[in-house]
C-alpha positions in Angstrom: 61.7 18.6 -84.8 65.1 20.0 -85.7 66.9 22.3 -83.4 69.0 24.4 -85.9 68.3 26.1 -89.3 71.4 26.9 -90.0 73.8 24.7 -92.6 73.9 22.0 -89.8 70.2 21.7 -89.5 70.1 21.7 -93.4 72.0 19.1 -94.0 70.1 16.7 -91.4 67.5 17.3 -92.4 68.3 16.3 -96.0 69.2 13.1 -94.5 66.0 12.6 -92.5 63.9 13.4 -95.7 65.9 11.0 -97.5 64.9 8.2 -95.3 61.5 9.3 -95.5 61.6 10.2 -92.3 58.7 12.9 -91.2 60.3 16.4 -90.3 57.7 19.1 -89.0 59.3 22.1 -87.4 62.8 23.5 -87.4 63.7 25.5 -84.1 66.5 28.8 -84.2 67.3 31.4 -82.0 68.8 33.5 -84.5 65.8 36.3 -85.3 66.6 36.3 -89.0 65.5 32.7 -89.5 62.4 32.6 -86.9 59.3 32.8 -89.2 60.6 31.4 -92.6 60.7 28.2 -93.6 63.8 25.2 -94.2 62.4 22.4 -96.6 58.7 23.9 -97.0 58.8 23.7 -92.6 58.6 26.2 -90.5 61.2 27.9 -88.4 60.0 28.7 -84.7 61.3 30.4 -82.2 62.6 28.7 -78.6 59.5 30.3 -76.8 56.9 28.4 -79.6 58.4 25.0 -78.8 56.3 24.0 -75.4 53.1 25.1 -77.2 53.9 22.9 -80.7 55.6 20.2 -78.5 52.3 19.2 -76.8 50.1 19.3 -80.5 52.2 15.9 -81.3 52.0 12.3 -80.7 55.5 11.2 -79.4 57.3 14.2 -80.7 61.3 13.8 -80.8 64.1 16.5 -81.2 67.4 16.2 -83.2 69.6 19.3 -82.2 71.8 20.1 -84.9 73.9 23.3 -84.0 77.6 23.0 -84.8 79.1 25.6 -82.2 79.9 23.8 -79.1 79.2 26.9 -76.7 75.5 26.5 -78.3 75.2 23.0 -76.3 74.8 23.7 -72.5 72.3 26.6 -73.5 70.1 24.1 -76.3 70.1 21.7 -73.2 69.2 24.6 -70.1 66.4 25.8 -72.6 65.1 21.9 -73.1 65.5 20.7 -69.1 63.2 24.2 -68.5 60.6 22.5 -71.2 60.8 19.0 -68.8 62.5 17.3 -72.0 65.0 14.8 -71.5 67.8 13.6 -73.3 67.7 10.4 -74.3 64.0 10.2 -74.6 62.6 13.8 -75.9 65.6 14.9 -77.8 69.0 13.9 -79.3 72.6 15.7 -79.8 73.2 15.4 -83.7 75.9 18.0 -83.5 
């Protein structure tokens, strides 16, 4: 999963698909975004994630938002959802 559909998000996930690495879901809080799709994926909302988190074996998270005031609220959203750093989920940007 990528946490950001914006130009961040985008370009990481370029990166992931040109390692062949498998990207399902991109995650956004901005309403705009929530329903389309990035890459042929998906973009779902912060309230979707615990429901799509638990349909995966060993899911990970890349968060890849480039405003800094964005990262205390990604991580209070993601310690609500039990996720830890480290293990569930990564800071890309």
């Amino acid at each position: 999963f990528v946490w950001g559909a914006g130009m961040t998000g985008r370009r990481l996930s370029k990166h992931l698909s040109r390692e062949g690495l498998p990207l399902e879901i991109f995650v956004e809080v901005d309403e705009k975004k929530i329903g389309r799709t990035r890459r042929g994926k998906p973009i779902i909302g912060v309230n979707e994630l615990a429901g799509l988190w638990r349909k995966y074996k060993n899911p990970i998270l890349l968060t890849a938002v480039r405003a800094r005031s964005a990262a205390p609220l990604i991580q209070a959203q993601l310690d609500q959802l039990d996720l830890v750093e480290g293990d569930d989920w990564w800071r890309c940007a």
